[in-house]
MARTI-573664 format. One record per atom (N, C-alpha, C): residue number from 1; residue in three letters; atom name; x, y, z. Coordinates in Angstrom, 1 decimal. Atoms other than C-alpha are relative to their C-alpha. Example, Ala and Ser with C-alpha at 12.3 -4.5 7.8 and 13.67 -1.06 7.14 Angstrom:
// residues 2
    nr   rest   atom       c1       c2       c3
     1    ALA      N      0.9     -1.2      0.0
     1    ALA     CA     12.3     -4.5      7.8
     1    ALA      C      0.9      1.2      0.0
     2    SER      N     -0.9     -1.1      0.0
     2    SER     CA     13.7     -1.1      7.1
     2    SER      C     -0.8      1.1      0.8
END
This chain:
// residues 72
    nr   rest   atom       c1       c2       c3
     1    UNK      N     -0.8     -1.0     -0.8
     1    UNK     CA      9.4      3.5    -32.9
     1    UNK      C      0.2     -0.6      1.4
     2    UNK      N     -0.3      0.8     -1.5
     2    UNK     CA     11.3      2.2    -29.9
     2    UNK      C      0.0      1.2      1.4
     3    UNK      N      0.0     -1.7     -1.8
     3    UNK     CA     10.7      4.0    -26.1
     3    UNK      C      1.5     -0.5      0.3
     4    UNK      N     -1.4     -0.1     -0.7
     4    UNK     CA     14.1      4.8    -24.5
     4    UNK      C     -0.4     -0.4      1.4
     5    UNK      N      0.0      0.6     -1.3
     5    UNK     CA     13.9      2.7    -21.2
     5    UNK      C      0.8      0.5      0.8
     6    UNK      N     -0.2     -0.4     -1.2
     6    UNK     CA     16.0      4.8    -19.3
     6    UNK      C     -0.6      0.9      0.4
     7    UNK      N      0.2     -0.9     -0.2
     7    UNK     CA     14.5      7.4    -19.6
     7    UNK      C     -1.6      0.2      0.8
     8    UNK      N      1.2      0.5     -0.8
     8    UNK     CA     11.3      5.6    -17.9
     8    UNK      C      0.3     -0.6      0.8
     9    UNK      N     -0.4      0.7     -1.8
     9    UNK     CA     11.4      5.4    -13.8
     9    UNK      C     -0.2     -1.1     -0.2
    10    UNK      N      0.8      1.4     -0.8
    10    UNK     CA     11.1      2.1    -12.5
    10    UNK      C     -0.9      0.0      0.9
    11    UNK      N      0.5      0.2     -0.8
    11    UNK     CA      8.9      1.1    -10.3
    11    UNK      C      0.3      0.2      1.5
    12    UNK      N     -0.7      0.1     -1.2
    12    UNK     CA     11.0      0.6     -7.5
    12    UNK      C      0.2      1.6      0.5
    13    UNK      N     -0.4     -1.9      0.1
    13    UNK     CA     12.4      4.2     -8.2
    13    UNK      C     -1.5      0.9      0.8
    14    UNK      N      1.3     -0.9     -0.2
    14    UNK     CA      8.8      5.8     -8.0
    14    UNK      C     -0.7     -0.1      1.5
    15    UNK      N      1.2      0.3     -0.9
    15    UNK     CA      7.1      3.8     -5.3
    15    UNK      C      1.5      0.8      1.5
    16    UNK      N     -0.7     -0.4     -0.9
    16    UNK     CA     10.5      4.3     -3.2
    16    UNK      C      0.1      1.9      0.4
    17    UNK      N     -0.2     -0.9     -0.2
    17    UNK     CA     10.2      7.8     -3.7
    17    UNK      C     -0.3      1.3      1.1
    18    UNK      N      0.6     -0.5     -0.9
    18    UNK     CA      7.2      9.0     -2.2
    18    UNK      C     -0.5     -1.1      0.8
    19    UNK      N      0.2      0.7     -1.1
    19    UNK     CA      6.6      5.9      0.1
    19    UNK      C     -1.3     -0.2      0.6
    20    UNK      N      0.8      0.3     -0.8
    20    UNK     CA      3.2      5.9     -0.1
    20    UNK      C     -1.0     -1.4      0.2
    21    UNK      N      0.5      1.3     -0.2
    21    UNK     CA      2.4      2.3     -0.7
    21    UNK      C      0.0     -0.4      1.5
    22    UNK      N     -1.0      0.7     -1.2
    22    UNK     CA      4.8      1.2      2.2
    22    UNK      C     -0.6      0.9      1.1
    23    UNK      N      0.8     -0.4     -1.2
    23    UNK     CA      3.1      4.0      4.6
    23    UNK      C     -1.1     -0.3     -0.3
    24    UNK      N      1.4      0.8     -0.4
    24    UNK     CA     -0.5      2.6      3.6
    24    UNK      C      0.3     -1.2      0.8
    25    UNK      N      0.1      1.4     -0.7
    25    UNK     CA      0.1     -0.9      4.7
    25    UNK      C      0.6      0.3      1.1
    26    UNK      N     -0.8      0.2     -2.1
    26    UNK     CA      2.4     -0.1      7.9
    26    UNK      C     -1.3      0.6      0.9
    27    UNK      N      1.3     -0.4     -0.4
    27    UNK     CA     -0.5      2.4      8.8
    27    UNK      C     -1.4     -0.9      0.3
    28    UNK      N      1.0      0.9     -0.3
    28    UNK     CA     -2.7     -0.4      8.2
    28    UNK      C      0.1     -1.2      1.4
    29    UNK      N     -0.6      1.1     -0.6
    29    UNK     CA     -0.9     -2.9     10.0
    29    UNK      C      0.1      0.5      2.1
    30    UNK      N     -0.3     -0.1     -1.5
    30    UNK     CA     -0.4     -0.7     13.1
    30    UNK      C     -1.5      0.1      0.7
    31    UNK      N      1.4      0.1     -0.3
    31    UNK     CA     -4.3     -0.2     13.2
    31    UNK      C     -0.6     -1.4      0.1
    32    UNK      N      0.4      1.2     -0.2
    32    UNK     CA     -4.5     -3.8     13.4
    32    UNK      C      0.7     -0.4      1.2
    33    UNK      N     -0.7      0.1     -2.0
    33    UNK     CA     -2.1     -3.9     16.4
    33    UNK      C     -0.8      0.5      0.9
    34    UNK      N      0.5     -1.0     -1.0
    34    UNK     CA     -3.7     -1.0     18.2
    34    UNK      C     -1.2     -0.9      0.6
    35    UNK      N      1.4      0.8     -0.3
    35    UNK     CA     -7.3     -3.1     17.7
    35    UNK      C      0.4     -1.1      0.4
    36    UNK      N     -0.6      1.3     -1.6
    36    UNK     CA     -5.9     -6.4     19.1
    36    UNK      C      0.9      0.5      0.6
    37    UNK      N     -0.8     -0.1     -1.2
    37    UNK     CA     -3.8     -5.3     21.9
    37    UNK      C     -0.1      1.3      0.7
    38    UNK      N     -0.2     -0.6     -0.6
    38    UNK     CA     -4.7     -2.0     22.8
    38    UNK      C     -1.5      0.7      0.2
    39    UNK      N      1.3     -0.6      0.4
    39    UNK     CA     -8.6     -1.3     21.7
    39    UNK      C     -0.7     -0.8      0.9
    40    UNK      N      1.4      0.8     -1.1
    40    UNK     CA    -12.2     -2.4     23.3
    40    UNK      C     -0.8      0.2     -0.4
    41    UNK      N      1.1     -0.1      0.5
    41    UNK     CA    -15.1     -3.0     22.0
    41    UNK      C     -0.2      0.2     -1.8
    42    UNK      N      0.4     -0.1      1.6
    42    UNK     CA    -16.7     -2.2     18.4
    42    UNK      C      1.0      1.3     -0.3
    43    UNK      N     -1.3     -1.3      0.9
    43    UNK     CA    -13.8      0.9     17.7
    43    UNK      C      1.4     -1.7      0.2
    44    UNK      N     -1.1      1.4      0.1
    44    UNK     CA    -11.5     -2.8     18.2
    44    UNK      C     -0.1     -0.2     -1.2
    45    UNK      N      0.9      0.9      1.1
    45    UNK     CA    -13.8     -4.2     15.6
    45    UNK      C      0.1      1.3     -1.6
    46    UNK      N      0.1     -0.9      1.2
    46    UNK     CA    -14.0     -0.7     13.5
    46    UNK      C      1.6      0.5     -0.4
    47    UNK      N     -1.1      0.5      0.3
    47    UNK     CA    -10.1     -0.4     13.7
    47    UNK      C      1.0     -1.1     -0.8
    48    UNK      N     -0.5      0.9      0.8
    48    UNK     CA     -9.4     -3.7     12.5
    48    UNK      C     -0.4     -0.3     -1.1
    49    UNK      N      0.6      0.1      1.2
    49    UNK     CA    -11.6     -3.6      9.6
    49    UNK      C      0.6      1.1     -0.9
    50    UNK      N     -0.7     -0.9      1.4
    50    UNK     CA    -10.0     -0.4      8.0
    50    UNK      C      1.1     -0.3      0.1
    51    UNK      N     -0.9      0.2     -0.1
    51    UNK     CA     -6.7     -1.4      9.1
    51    UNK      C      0.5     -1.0     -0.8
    52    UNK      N     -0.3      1.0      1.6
    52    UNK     CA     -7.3     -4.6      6.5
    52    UNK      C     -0.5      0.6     -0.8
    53    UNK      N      0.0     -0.6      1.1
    53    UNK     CA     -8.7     -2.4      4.2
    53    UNK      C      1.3      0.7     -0.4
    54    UNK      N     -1.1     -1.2      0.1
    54    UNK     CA     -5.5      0.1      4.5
    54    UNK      C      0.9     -1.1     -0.5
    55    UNK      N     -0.9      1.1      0.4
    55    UNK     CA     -3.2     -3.4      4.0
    55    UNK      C     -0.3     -0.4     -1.8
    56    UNK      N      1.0      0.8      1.5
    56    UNK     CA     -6.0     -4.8      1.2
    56    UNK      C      0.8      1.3     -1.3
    57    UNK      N     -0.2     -1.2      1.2
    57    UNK     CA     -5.8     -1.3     -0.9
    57    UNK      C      1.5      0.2     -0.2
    58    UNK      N     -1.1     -0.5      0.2
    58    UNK     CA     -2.1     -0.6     -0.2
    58    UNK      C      0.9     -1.3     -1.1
    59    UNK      N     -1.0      1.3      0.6
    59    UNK     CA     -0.8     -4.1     -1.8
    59    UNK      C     -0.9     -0.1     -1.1
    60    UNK      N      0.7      0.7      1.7
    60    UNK     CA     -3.4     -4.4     -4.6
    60    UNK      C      0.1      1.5     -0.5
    61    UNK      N     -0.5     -1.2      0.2
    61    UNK     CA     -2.7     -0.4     -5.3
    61    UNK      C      1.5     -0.2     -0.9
    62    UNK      N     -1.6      0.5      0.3
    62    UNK     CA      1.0     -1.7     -5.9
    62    UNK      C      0.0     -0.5     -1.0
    63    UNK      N      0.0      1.1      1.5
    63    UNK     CA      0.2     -4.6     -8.1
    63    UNK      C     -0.6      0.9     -1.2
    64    UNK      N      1.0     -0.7      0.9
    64    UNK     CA     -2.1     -2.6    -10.0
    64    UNK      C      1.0      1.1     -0.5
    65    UNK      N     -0.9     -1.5      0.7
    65    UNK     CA      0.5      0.3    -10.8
    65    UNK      C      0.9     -1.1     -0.2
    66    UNK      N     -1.2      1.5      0.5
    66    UNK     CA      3.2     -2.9    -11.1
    66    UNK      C     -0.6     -0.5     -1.7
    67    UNK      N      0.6      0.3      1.2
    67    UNK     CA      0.9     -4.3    -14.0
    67    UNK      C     -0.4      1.0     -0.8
    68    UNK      N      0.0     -1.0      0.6
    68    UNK     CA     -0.1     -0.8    -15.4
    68    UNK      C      1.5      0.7     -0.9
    69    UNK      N     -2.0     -0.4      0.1
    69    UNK     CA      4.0     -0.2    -15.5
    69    UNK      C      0.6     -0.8     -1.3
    70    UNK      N     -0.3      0.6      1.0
    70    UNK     CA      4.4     -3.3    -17.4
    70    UNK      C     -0.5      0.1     -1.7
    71    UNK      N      0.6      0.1      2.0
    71    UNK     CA      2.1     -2.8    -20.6
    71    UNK      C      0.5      1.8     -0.2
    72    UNK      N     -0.3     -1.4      0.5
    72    UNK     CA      3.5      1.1    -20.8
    72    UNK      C      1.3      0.0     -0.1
END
């Protein structure tokens, strides 16, 4: 039995939809600005560490529904 492939979003379609890959990582990314250039001390240090987690999770989140996408 063959699946009807239009009838299954893309990827692109989905992630564009609700945007929330693309707002994890920017979110992450600005929390990595904020802690170099605008932070002091260990909230520098505790900002930049979630702010590469927010980047880490948001791009292997992606791949991980990208590869989930592919075998379904």
């Amino acid at each position: 039995m063959s699946v009807n492939a239009s009838r299954v979003p893309s990827l692109r379609k989905a992630a564009s939809s609700n945007r929330n890959f693309i707002m994890t990582v920017l979110a992450g990314v600005f929390m990595i600005l904020l802690a170099r250039f605008v932070l002091d001390g260990t909230i520098a240090g505790m900002f930049g560490v979630w702010g590469i987690s927010l980047v880490g999770v948001g791009i292997g989140g992606y791949l991980l529904l990208r590869l989930w996408g592919s075998y379904n």
